[in-house]
Every structure is written in C-alpha cells, then in structure tokens.
N, C-alpha and C positions, 0 to 999 in steps of 0.2 A: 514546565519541568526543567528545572536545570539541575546537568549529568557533571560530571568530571573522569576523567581519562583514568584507567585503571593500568598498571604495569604489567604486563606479560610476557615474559620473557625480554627480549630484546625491542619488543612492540608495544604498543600501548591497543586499550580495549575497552569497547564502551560498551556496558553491561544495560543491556533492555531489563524493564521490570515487566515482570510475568501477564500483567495486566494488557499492557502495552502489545504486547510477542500473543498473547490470546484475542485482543481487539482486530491485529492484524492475519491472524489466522496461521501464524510463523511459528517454526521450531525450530532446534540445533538441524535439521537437515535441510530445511529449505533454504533454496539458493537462493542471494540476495545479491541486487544491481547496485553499484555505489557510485555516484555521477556527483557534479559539483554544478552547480549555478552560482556564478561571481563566488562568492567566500562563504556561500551553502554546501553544504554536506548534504546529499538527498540518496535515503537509502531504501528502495524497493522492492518487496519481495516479484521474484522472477515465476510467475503462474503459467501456468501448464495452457499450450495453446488450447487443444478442446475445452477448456474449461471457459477461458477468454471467446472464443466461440460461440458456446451454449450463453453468456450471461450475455454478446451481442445481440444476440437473437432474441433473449427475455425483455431486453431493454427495445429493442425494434415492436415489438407486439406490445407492450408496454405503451409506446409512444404513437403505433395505431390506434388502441384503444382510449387513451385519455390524454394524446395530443392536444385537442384544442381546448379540453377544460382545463390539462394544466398550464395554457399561456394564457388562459384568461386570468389563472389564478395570479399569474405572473404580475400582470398588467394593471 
C-alpha cells in the first residue's frame, strides 16, 4: 500500500484506511507509539498493560500445550 502525506493545518497527516485501523484494533482515541528504525516510520498502538498480561499468559499455556508439536512442525 502506498499513502501520501495529507496537509493539516501547519502538519502534514497520514490518513489509515478503515480496514487497516480495524485489522489493528485502533481508533481516533487510542494512543499510538511512533519510533523510527534507520529511515522507518514504525507506528504502534500503546495496549493497556493487563491486557498485554493476560495474552502472556494465553500464549505461555499455549506453548505448554503444543510446544513441542509446534517445533516439530517447524522442523
């Protein structure tokens, strides 16, 4: 997908399409992290620590459970 810079106000603005903002589970009030790697733009939505929390722990039982068939499947 390639965007182009939109004018606003004295700033410029890169408009997400709807698809995109619902894939990532984002709206106009979620806070977003904006970090650069080399001449990257990487723009993250900022998730609520319990939340981060609870999916460690889904993913922990997750990977007791079907650890070693999924590094067989790996392999």
């Amino acid at each position: 997908m390639i965007k182009r810079l939109t004018k606003h106000g004295n700033s410029l603005a890169l408009v997400i399409d709807r698809g995109v903002l619902d894939l990532l589970e984002i709206n106009a009030d979620t806070p977003l992290k904006i970090t650069t790697e080399g001449k990257c733009l990487i723009v993250t939505p900022v998730r609520d620590p319990q939340r981060q929390n609870r999916f460690r722990k889904a993913l922990e039982a997750v990977n007791r459970r079907y650890g070693r068939a999924l590094k067989r499947l790996a392999d």
